[in-house]
N, C-alpha and C positions, 0 to 999 in steps of 0.2 A: 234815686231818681224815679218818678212817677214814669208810667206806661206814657201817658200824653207829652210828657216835656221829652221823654226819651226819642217817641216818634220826629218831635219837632225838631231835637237835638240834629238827628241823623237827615232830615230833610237839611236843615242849615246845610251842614258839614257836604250835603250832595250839592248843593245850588252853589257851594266855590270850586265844583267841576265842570271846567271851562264846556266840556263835551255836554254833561247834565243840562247845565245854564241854557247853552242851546237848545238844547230838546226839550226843556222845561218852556220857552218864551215860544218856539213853531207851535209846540201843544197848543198854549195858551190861547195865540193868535186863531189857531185852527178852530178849537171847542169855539167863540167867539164868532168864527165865521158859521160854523156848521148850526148855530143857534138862532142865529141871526137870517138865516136863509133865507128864509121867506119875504125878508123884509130885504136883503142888498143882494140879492141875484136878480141878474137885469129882465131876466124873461124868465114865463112861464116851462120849469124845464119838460115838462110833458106837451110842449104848445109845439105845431108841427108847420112845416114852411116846405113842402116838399119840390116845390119850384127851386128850392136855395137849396139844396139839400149835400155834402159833403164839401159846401164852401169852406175856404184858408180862412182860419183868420183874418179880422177884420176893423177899422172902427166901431162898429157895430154891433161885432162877436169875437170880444176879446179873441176865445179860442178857437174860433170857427165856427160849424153847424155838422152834424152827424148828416147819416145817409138819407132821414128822413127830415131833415130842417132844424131840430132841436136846438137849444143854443147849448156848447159845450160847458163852459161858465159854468151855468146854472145848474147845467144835472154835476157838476163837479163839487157845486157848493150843497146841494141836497144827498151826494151820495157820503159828502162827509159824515151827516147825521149817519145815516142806515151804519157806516161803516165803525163812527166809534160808538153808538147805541149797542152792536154786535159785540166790541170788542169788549165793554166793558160787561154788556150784561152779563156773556160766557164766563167770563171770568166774577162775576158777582157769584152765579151760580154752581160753578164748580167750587170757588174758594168755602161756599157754606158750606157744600156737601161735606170737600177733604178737612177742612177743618173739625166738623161733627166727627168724622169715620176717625182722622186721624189722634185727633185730640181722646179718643174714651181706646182705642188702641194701646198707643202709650201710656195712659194712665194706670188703666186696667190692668195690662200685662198678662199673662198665662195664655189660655187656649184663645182670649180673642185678638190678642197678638197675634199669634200666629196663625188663625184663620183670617184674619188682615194683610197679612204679610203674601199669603197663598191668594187671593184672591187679587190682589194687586198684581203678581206675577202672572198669574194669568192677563190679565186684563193689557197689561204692556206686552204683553205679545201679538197683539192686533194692531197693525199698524191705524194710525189712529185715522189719518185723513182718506184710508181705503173703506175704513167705517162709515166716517162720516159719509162719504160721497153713495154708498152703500145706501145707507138710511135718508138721504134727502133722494134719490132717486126713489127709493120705494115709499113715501111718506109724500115728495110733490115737491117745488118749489113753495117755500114760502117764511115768513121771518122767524115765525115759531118755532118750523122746524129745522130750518139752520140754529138756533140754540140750542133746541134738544140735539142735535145732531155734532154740535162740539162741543157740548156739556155732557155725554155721557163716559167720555174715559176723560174730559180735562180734569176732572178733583183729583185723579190718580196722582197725579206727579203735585199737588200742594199736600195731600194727606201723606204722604211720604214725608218729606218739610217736616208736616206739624208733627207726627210722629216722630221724628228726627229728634226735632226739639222735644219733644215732651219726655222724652228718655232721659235726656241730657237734664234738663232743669229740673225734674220730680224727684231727682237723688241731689240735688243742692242743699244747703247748710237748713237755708232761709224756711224752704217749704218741707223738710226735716222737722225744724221748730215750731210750724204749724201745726204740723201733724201731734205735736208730740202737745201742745198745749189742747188739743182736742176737735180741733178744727175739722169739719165735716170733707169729706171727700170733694163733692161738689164744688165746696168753697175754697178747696187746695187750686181746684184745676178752673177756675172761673178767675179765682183773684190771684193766683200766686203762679199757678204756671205757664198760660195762655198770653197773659198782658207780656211778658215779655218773650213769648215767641213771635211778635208781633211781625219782627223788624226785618228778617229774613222772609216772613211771609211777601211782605212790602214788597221785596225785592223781586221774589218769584212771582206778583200777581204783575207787577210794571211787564217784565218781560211775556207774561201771559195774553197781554191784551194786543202784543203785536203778532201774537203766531195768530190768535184768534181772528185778527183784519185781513190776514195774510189765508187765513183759509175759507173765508166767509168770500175772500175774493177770488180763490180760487172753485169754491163751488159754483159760484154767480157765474164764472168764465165758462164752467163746465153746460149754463143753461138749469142745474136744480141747487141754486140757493135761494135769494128773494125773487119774488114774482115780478114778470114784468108788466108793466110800463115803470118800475118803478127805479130812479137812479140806481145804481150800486157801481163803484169805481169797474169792481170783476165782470160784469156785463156791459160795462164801456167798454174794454178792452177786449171782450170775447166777440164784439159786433163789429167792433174798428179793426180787429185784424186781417179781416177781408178786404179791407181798402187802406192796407199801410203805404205803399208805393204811392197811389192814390192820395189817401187826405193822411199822411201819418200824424198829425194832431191828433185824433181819434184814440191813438194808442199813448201816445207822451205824455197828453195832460193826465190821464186817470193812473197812468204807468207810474208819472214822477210823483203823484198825490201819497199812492201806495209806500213807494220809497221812503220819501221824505217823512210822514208818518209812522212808519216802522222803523227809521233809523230814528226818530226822535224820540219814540220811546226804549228802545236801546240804550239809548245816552244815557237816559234818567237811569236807565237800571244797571246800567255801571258805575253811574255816579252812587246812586244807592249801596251799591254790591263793594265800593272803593271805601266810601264811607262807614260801612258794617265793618269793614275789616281792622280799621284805622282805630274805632269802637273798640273793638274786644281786643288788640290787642294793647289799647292804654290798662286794661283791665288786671 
């Protein structure tokens, strides 16, 4: 079976988990909404009403209005963007790094194994979100460097993975008989052992893009993630907290967005994680 049919293989096999299925159609709907922003959010979410300012919900404002008039709605449907633009690009960018680091680790083997292996060590000994909050406070708010700032230890825990796998598949039958017909190095680890570490990566990068939502919201809450005036779920929630008694919409909608987005990619990456298992053990 080809790298591509294999992927689409194991995508099927996750999309008849009932949990998956779910979280596969909120995604959907969500990317959909979050693209579309500009055009089906009802007001300007940076537009300011400060006469109306921490009204309920309303005809008018599905979710209400923040302390300064905003409609909630709207900065709910623009902080989608920021929020999976972050999740995925963190994770775009770590997955290159760990894959690089990981992938010539394993292959390699001898000392740059194991100065891979020491420098990993190291590195998981920093707890990762004291880092981060570290570096966006010394560096500023802003979107840039909320990426660098969860992209400098996230490849750690995919280049582990890739290394994982590349140990395991480079002493297989298959990529033995390359080797032995004369097949270049490069050409072992491009075409014959990467394509199918793919699937597990899959898996690790689904679950990656929700820690990433989940701390990019958390630094925004803390005041140094994205800059303001500009939506982010975590700086809904970090400004509505002062008036939960008050206007608690402020806190629920960007609260439940957070959830509901993280639990739905969860889903997928169990269904993924059920469906890899279901895989290799028809094998």
């Amino acid at each position: 079976m080809s790298d591509g049919a294999g992927v689409l293989a194991l995508l099927r096999r996750a999309s008849r988990h009932r949990g998956a299925a779910w979280g596969l159609a909120i995604l959907s709907l969500l990317s959909v909404a979050a693209l579309l922003a500009p055009a089906i959010a009802p007001r300007d979410p940076l537009a300011q009403s400060l006469d109306e300012g921490l009204s309920p919900p309303s005809p008018g404002h599905w979710l209400g209005q923040d302390k300064l008039g905003r409609d909630v709605l709207s900065r709910l449907l623009h902080g989608a963007r920021l929020s999976l633009a972050v999740g995925f690009l963190t994770v775009a960018i770590s997955l290159s790094i760990g894959v690089a680091a990981g992938s010539l680790a394993g292959f390699l083997g001898g000392a740059v194994d194991r100065i891979f292996v020491g420098v990993c060590d190291v590195l998981m000994a920093f707890p990762g979100i004291l880092l981060a909050i570290g570096i966006s406070a010394v560096r500023g708010p802003s979107f840039g460097n909320v990426l660098f700032a969860l992209s400098i230890l996230g490849w750690v825990g995919y280049a582990r993975v890739v290394r994982a796998q590349v140990l395991k598949l480079k002493a297989m039958d298959y990529v033995e008989s390359a080797r032995a017909v004369g097949s270049r190095p490069s050409r072992l680890l491009l075409a014959h052992v990467l394509p199918n570490a793919i699937s597990p990566i899959l898996v690790e990068a689904t679950f990656g893009i929700g820690r990433a939502i989940v701390a990019e919201a958390g630094l925004s809450f803390l005041g140094i993630g994205v800059a303001p005036p500009a939506p982010s779920w975590g700086s809904m929630i970090g400004e509505g907290r002062h008036f939960l008694f008050v206007a608690p919409h402020l806190v629920t909608a960007p609260g439940a967005a957070i959830l509901l987005t993280v639990m739905s990619f969860n889903f997928v990456g169990d269904g993924l994680r059920d469906a890899l298992d279901v895989r290799e053990e028809a094998r």
